[in-house]
PDB file of N, H, CA, C and O in Angstrom:
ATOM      1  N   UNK A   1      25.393 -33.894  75.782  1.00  0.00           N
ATOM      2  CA  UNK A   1      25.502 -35.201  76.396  1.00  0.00           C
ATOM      3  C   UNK A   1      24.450 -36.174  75.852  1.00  0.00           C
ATOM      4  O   UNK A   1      24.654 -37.343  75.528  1.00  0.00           O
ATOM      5  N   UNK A   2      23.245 -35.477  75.802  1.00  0.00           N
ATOM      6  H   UNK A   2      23.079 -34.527  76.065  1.00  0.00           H
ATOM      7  CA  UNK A   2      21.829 -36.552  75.087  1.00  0.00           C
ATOM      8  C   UNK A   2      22.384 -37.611  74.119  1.00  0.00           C
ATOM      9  O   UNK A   2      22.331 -38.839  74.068  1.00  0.00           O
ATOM     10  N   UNK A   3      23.287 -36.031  72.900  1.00  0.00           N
ATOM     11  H   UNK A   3      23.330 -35.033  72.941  1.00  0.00           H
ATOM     12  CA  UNK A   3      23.434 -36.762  71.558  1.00  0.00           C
ATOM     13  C   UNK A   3      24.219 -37.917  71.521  1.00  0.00           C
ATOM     14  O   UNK A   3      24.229 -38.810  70.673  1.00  0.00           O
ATOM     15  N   UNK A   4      25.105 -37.748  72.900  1.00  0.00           N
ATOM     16  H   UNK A   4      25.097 -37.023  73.589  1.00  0.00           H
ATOM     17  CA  UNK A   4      26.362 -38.874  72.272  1.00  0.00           C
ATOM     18  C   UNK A   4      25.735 -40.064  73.101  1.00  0.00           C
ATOM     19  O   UNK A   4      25.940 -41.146  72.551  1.00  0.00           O
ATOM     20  N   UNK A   5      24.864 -40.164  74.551  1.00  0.00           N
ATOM     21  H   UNK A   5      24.698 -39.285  74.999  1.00  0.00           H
ATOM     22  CA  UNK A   5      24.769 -41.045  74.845  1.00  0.00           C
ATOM     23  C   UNK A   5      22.942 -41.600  73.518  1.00  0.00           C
ATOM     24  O   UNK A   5      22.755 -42.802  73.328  1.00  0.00           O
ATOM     25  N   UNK A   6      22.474 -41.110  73.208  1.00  0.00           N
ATOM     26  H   UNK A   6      22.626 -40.134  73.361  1.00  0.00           H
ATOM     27  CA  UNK A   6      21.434 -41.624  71.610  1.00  0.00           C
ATOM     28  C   UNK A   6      22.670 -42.148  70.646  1.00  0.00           C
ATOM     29  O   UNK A   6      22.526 -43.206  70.033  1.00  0.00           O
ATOM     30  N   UNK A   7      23.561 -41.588  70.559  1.00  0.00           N
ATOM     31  H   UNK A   7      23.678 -40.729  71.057  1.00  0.00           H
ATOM     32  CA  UNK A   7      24.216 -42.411  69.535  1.00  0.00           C
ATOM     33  C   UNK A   7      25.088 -43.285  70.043  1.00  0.00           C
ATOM     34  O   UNK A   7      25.638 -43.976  69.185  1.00  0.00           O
ATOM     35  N   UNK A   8      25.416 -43.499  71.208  1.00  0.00           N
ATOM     36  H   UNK A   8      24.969 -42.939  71.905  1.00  0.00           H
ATOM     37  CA  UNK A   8      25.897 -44.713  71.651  1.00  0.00           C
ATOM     38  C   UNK A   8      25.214 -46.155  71.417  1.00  0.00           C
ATOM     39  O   UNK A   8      25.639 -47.158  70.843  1.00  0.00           O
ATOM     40  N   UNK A   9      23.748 -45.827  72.211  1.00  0.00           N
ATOM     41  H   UNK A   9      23.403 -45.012  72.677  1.00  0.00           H
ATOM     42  CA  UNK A   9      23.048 -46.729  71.938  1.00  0.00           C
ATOM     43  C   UNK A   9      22.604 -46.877  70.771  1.00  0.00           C
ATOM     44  O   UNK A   9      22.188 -48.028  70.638  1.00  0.00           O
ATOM     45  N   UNK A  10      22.500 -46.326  69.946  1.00  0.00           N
ATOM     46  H   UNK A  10      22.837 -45.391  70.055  1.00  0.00           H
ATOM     47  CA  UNK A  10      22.324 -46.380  68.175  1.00  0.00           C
ATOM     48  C   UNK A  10      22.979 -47.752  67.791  1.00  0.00           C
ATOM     49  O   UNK A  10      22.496 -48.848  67.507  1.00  0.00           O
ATOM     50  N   UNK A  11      24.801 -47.080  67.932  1.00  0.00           N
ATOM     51  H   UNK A  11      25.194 -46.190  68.163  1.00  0.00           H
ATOM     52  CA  UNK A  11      25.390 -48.165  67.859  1.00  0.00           C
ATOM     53  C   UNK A  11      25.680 -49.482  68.394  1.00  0.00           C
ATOM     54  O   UNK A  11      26.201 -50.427  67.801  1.00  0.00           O
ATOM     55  N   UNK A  12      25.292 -49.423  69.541  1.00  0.00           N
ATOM     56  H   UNK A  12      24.869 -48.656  70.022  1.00  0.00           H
ATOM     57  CA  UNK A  12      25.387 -50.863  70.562  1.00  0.00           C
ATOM     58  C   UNK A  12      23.970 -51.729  69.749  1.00  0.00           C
ATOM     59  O   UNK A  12      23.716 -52.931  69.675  1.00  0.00           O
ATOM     60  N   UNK A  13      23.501 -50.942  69.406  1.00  0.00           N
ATOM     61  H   UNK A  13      23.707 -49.966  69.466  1.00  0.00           H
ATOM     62  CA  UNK A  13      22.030 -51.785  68.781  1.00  0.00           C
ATOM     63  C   UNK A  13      22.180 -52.224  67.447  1.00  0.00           C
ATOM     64  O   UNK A  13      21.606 -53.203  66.972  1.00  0.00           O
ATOM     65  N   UNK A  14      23.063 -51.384  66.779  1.00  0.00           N
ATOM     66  H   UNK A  14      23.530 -50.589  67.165  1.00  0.00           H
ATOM     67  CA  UNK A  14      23.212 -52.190  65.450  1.00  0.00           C
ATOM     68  C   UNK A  14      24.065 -53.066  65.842  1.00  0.00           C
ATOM     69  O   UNK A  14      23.554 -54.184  65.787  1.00  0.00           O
ATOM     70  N   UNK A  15      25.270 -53.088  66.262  1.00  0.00           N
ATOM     71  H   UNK A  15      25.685 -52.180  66.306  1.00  0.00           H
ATOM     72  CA  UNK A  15      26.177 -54.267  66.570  1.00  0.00           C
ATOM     73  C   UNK A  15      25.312 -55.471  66.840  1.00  0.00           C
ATOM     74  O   UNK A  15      25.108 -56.400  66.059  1.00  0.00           O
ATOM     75  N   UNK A  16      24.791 -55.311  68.160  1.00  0.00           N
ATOM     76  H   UNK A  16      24.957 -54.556  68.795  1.00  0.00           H
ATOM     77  CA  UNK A  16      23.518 -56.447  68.528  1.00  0.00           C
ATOM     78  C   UNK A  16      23.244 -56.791  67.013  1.00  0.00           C
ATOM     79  O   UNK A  16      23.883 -57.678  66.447  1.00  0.00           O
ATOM     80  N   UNK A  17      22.377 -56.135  66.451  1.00  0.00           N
ATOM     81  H   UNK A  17      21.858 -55.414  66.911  1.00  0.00           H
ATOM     82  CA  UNK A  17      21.619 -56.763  65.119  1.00  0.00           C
ATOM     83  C   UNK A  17      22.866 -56.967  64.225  1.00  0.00           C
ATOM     84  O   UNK A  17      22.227 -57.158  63.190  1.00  0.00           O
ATOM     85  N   UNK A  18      23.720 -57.038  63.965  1.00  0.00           N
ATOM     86  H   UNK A  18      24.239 -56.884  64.806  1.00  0.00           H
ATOM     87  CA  UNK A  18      24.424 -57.345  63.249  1.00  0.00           C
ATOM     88  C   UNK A  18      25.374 -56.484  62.156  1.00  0.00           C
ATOM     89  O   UNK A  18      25.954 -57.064  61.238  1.00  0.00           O
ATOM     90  N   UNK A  19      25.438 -55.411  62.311  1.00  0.00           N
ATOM     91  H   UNK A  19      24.967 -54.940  63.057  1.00  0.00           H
ATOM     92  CA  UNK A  19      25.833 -54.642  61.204  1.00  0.00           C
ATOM     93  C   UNK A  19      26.755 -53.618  61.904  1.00  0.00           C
ATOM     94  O   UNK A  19      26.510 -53.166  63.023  1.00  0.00           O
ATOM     95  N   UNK A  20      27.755 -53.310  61.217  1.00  0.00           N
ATOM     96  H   UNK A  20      27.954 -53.676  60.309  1.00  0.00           H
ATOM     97  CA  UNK A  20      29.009 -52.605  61.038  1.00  0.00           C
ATOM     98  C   UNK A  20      29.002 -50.984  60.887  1.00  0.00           C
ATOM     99  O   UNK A  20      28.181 -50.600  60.054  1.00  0.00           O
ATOM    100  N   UNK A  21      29.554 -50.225  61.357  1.00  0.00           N
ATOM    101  H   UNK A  21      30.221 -50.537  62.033  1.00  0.00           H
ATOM    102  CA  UNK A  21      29.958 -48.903  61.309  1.00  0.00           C
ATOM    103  C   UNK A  21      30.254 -48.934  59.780  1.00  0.00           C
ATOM    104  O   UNK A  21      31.065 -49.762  59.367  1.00  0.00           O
ATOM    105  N   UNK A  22      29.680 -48.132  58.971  1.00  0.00           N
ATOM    106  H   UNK A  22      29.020 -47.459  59.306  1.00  0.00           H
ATOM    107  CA  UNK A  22      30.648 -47.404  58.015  1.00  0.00           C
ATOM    108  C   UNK A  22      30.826 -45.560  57.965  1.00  0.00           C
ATOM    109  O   UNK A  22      31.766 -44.971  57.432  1.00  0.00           O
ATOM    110  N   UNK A  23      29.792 -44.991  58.588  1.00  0.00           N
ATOM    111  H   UNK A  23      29.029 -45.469  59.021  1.00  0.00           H
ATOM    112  CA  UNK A  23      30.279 -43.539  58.588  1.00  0.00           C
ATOM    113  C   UNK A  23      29.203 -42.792  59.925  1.00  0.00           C
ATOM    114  O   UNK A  23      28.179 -43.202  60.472  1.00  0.00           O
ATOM    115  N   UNK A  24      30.034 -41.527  60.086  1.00  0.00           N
ATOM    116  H   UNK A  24      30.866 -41.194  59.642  1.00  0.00           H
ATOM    117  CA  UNK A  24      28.990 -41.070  60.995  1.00  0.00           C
ATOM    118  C   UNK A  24      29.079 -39.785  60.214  1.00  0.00           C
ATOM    119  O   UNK A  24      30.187 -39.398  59.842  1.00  0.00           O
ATOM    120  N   UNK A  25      28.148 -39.197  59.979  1.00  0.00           N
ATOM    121  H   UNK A  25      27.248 -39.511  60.282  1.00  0.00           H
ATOM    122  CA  UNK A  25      27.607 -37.746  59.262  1.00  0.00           C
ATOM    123  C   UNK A  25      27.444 -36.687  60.252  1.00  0.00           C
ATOM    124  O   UNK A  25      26.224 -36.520  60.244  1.00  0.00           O
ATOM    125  N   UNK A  26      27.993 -35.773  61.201  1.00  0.00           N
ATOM    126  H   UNK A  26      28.983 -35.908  61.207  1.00  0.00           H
ATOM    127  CA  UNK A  26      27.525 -34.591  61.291  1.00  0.00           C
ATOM    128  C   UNK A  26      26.502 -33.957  60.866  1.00  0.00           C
ATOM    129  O   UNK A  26      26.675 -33.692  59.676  1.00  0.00           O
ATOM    130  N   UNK A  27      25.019 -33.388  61.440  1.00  0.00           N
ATOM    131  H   UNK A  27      24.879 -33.603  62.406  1.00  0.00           H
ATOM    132  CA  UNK A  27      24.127 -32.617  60.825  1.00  0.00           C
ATOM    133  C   UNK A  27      24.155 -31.404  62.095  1.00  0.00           C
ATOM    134  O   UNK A  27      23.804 -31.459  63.273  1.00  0.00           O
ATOM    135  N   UNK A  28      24.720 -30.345  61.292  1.00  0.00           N
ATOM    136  H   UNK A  28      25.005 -30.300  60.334  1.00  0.00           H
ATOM    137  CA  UNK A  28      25.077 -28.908  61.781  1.00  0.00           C
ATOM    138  C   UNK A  28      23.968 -27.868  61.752  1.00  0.00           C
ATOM    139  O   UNK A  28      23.555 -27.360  60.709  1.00  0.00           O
ATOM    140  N   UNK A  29      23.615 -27.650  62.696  1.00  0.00           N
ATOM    141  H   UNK A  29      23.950 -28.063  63.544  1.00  0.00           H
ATOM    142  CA  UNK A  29      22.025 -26.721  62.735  1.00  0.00           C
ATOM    143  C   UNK A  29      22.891 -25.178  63.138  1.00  0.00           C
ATOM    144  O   UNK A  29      23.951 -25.217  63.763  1.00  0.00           O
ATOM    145  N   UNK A  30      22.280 -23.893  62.689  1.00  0.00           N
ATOM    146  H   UNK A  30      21.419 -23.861  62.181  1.00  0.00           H
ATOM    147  CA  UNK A  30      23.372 -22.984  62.972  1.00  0.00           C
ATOM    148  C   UNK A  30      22.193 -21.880  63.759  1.00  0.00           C
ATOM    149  O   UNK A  30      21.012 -22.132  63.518  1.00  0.00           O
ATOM    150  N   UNK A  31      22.440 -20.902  64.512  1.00  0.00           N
ATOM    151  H   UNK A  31      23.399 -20.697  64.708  1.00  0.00           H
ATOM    152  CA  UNK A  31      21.901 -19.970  65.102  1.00  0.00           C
ATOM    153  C   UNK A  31      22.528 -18.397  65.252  1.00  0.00           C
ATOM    154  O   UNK A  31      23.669 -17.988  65.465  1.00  0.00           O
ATOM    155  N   UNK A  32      21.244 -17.722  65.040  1.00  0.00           N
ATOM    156  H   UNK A  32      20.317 -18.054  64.868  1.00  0.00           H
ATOM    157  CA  UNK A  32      21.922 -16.506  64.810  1.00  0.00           C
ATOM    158  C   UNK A  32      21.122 -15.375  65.763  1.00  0.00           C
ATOM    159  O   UNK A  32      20.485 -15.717  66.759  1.00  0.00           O
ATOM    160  N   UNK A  33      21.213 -14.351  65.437  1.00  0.00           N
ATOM    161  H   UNK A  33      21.730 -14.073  64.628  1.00  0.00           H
ATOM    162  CA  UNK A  33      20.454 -12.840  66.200  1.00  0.00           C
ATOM    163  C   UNK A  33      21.345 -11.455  65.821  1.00  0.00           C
ATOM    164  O   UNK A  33      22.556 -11.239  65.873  1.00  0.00           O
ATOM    165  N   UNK A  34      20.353 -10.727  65.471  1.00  0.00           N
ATOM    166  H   UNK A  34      19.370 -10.903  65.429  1.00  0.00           H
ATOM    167  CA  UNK A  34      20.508  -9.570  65.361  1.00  0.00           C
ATOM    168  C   UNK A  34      19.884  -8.711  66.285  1.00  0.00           C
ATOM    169  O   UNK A  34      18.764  -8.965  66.727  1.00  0.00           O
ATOM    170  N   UNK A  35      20.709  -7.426  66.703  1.00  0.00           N
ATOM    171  H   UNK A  35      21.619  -7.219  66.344  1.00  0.00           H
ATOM    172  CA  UNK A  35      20.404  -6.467  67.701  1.00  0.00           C
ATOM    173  C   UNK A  35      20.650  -5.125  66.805  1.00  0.00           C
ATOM    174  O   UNK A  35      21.659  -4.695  66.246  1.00  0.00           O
ATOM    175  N   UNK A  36      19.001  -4.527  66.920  1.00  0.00           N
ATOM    176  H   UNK A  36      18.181  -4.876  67.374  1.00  0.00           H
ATOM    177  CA  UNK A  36      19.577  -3.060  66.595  1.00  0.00           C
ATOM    178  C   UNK A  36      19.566  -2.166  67.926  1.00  0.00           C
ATOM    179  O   UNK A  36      19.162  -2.507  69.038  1.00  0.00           O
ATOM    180  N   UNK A  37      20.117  -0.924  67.528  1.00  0.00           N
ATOM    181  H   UNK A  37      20.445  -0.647  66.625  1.00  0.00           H
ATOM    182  CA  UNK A  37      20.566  -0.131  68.480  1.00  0.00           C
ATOM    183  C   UNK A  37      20.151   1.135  67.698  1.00  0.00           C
ATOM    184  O   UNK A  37      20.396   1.178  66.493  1.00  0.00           O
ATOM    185  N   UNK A  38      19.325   2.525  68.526  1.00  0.00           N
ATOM    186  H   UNK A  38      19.126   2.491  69.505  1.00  0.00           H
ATOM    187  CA  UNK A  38      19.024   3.681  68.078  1.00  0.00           C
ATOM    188  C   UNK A  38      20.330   4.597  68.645  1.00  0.00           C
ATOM    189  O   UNK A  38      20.527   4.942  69.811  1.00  0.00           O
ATOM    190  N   UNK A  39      21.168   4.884  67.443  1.00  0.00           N
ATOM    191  H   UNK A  39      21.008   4.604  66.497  1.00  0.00           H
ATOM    192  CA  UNK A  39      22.344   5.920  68.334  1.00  0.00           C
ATOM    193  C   UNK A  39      21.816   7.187  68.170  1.00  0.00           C
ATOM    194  O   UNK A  39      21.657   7.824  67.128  1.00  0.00           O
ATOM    195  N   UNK A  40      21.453   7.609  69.803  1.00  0.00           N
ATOM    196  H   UNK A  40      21.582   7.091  70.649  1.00  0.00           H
ATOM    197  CA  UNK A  40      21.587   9.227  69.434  1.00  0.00           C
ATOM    198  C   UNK A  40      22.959   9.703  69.545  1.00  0.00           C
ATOM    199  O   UNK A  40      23.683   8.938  70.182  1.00  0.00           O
ATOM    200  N   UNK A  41      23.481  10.693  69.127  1.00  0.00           N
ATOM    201  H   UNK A  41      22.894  11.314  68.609  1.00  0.00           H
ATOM    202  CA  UNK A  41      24.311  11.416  69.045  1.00  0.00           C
ATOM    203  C   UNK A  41      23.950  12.621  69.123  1.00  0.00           C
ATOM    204  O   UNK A  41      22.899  12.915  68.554  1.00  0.00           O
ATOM    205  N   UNK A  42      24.788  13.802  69.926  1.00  0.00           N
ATOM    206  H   UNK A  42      25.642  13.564  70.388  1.00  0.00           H
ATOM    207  CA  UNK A  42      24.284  14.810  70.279  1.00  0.00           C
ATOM    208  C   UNK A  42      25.536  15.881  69.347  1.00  0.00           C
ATOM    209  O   UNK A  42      26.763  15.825  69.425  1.00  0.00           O
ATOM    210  N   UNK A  43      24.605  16.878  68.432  1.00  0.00           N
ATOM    211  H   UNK A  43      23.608  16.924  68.369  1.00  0.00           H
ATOM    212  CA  UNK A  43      25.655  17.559  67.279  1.00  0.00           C
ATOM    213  C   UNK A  43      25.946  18.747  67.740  1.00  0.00           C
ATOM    214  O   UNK A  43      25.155  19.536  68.257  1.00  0.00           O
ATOM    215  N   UNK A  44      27.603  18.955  67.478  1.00  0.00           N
ATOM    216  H   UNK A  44      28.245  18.313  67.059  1.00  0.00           H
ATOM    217  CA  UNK A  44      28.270  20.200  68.095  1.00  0.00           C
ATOM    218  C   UNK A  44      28.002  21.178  67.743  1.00  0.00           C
ATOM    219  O   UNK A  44      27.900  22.001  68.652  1.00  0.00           O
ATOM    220  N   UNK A  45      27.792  21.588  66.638  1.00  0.00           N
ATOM    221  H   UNK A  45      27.875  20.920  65.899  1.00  0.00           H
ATOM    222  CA  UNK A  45      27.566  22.708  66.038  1.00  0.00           C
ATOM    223  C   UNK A  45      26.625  23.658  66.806  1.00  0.00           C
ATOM    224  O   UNK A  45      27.179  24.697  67.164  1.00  0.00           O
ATOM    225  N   UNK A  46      25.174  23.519  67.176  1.00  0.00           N
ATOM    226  H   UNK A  46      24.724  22.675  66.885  1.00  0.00           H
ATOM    227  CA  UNK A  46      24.289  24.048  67.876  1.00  0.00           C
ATOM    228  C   UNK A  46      23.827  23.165  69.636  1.00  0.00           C
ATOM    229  O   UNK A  46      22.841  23.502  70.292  1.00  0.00           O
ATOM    230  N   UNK A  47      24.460  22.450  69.910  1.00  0.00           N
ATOM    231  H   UNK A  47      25.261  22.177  69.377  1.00  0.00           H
ATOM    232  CA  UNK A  47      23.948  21.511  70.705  1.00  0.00           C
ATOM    233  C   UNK A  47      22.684  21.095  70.562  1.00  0.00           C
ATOM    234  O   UNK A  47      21.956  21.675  71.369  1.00  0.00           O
ATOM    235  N   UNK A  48      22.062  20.269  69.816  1.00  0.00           N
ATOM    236  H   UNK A  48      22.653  19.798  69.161  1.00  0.00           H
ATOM    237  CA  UNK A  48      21.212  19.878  69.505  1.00  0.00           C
ATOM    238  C   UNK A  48      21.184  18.414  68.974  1.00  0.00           C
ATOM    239  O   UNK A  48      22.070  17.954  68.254  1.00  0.00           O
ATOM    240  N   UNK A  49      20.163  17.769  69.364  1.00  0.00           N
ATOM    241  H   UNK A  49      19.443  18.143  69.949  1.00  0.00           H
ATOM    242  CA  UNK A  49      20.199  16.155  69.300  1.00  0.00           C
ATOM    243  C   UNK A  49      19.861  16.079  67.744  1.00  0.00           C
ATOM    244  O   UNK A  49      19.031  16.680  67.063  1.00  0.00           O
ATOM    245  N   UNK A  50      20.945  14.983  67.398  1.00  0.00           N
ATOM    246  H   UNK A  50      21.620  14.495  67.951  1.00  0.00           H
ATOM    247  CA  UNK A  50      20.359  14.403  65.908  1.00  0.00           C
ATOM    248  C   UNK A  50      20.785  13.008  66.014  1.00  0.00           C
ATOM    249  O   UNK A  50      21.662  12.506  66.717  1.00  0.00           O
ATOM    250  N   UNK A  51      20.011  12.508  65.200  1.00  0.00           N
ATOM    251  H   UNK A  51      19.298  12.916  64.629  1.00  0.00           H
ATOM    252  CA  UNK A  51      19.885  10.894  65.342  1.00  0.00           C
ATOM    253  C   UNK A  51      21.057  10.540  63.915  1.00  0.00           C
ATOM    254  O   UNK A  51      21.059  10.965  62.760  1.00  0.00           O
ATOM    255  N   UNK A  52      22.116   9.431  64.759  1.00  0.00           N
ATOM    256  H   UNK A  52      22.114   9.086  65.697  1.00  0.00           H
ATOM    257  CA  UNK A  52      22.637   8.716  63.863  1.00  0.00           C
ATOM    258  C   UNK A  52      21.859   7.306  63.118  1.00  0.00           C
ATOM    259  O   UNK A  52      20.769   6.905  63.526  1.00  0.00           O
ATOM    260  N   UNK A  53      22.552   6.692  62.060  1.00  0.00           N
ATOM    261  H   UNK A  53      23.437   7.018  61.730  1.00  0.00           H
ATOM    262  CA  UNK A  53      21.904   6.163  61.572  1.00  0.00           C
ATOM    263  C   UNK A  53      21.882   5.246  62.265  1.00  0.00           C
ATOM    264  O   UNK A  53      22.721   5.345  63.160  1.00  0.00           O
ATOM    265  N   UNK A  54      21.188   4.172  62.302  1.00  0.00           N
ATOM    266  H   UNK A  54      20.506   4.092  61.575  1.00  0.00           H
ATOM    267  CA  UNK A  54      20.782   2.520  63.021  1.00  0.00           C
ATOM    268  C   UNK A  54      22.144   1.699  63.081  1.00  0.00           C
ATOM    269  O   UNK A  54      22.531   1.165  62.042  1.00  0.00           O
ATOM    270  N   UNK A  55      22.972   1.558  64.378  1.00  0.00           N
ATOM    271  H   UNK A  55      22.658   1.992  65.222  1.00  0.00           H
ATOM    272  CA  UNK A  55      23.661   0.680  64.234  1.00  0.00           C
ATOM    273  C   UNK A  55      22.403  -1.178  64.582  1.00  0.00           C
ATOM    274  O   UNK A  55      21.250  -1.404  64.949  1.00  0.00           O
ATOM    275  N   UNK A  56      23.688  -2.039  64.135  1.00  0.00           N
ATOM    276  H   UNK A  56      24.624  -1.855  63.836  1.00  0.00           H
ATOM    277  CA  UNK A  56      22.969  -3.319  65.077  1.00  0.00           C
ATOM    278  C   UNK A  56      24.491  -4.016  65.143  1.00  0.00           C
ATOM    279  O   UNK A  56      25.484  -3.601  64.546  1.00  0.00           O
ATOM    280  N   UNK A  57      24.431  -4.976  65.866  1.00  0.00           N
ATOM    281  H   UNK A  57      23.624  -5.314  66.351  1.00  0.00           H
ATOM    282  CA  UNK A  57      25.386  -6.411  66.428  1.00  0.00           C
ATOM    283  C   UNK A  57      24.458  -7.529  66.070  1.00  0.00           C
ATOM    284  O   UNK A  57      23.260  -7.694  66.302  1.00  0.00           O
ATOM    285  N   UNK A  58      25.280  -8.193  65.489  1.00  0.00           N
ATOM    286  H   UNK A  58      26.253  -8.058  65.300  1.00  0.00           H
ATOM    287  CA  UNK A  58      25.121  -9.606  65.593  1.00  0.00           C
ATOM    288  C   UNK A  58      25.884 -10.430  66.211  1.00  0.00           C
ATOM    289  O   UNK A  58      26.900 -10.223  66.876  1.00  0.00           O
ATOM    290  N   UNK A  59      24.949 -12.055  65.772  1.00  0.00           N
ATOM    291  H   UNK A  59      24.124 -12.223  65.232  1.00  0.00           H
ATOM    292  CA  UNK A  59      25.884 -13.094  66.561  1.00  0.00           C
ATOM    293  C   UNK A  59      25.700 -14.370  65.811  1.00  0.00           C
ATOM    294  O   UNK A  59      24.514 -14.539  65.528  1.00  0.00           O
ATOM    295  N   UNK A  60      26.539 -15.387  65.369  1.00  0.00           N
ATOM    296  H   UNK A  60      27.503 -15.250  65.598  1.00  0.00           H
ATOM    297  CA  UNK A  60      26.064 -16.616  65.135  1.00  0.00           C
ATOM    298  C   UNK A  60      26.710 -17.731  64.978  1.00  0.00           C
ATOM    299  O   UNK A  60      27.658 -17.685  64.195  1.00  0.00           O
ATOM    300  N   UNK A  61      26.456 -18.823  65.542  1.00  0.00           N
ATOM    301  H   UNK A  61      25.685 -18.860  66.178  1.00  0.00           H
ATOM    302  CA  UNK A  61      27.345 -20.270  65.512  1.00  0.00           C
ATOM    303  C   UNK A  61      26.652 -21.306  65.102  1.00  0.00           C
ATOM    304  O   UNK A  61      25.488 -21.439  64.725  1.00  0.00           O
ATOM    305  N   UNK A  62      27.311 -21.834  65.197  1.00  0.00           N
ATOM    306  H   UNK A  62      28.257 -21.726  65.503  1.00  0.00           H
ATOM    307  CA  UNK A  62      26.755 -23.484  64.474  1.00  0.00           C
ATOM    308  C   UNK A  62      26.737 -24.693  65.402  1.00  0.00           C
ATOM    309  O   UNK A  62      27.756 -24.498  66.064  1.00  0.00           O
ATOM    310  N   UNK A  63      26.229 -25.755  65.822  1.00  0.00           N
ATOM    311  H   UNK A  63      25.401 -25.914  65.284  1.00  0.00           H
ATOM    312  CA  UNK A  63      26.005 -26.526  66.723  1.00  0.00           C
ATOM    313  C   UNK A  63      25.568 -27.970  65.705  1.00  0.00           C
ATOM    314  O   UNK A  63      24.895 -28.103  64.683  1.00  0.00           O
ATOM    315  N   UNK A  64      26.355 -28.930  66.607  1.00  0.00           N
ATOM    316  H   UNK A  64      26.901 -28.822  67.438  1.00  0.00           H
ATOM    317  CA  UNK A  64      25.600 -30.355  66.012  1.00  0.00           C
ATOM    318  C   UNK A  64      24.462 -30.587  66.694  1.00  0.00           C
ATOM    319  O   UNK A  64      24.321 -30.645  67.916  1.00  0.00           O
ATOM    320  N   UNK A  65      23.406 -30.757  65.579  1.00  0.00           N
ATOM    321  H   UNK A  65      23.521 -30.710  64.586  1.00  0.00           H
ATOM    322  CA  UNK A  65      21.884 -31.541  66.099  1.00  0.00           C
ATOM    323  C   UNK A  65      21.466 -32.788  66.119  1.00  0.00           C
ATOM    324  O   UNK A  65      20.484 -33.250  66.701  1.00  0.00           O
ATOM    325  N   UNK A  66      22.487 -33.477  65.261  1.00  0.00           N
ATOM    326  H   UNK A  66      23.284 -33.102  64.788  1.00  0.00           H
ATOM    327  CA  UNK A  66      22.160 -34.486  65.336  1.00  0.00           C
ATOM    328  C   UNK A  66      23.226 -35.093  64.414  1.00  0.00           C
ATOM    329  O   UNK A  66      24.110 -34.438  63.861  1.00  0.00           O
ATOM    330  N   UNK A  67      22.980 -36.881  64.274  1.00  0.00           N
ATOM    331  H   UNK A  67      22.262 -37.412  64.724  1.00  0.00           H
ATOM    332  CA  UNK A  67      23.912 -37.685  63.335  1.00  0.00           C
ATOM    333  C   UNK A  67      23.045 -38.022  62.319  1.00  0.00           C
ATOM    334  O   UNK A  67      21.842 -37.762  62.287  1.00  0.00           O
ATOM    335  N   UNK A  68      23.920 -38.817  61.197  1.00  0.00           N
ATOM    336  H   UNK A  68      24.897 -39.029  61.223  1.00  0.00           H
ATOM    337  CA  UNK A  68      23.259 -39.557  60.619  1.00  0.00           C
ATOM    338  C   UNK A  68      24.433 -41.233  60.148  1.00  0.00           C
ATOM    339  O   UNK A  68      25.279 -41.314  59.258  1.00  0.00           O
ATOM    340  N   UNK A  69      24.080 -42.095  60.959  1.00  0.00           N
ATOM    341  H   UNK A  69      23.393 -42.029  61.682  1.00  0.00           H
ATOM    342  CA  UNK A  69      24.580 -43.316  60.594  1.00  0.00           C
ATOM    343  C   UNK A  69      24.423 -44.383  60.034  1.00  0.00           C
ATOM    344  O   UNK A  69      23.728 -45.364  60.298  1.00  0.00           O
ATOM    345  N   UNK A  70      25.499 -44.011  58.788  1.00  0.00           N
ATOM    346  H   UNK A  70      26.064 -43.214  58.574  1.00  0.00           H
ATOM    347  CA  UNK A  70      25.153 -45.552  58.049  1.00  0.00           C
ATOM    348  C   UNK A  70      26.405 -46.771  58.324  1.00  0.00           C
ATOM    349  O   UNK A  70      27.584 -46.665  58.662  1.00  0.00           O
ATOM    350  N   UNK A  71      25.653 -47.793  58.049  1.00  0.00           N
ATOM    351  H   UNK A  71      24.695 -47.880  57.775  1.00  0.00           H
ATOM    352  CA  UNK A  71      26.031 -48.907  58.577  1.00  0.00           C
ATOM    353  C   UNK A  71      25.346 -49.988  57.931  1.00  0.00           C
ATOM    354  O   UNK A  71      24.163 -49.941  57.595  1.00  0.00           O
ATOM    355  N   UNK A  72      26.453 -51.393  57.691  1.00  0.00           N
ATOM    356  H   UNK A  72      27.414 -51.432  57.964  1.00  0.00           H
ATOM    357  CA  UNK A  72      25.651 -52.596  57.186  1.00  0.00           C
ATOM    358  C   UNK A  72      25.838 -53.728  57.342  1.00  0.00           C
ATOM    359  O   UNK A  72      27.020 -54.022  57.168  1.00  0.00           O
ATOM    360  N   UNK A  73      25.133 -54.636  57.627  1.00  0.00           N
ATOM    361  H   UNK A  73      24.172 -54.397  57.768  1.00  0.00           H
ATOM    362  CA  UNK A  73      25.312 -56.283  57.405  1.00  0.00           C
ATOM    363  C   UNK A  73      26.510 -56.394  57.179  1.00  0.00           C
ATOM    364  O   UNK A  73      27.337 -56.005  56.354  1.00  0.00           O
ATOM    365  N   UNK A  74      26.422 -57.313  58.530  1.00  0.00           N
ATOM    366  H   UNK A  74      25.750 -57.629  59.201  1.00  0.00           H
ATOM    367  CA  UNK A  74      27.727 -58.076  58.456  1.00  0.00           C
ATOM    368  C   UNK A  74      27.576 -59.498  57.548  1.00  0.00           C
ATOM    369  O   UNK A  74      26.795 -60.372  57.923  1.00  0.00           O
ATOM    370  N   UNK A  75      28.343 -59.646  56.395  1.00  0.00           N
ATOM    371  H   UNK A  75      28.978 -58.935  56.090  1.00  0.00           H
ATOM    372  CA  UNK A  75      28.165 -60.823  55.870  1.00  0.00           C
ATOM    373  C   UNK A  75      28.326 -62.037  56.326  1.00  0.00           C
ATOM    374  O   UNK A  75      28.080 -63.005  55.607  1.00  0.00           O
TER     375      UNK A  75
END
C-alpha cells in the first residue's frame, strides 16, 4: 500500500510541476531461504541407525520495491 500511495504522490507532484508520464519501471527485489534437514534413517539390515545424506527445502519470490519514473516537460 506505502508504494502505490509514494507513487501516487510522485505523480500528482510532477503534474503540479509540469511534466508528463512517460514510463513507470518496476524494480523487483527477490527473497529466498534455505532449510536443511538431518535425515536419520533407521537401516534394516541390523537395526541400526545410519544417517542419510542432508536433505534441505527451499523457497523464493520476487516482490516490487520500488519504481522508477521517468517523465518530462510539458512543452
Amino acid at each position: 500500500m506505502r508504494l502505490a500511495r509514494d507513487t501516487e504522490a510522485a505523480l500528482d507532484r510532477l503534474d503540479i510541476e509540469g511534466y508528463e508520464l512517460v514510463s513507470i519501471v518496476p524494480i523487483i527485489g527477490g527473497r529466498w531461504n534455505v532449510e536443511k534437514f538431518d535425515s536419520r534413517v533407521t537401516g534394516t539390515l541390523f537395526k541400526t541407525p545410519t544417517v542419510a545424506p542432508d536433505t534441505a527445502a527451499s523457497w523464493g519470490y520476487s516482490m516490487t520495491d520500488g519504481v522508477m519514473i521517468v517523465a518530462r516537460k510539458r512543452s
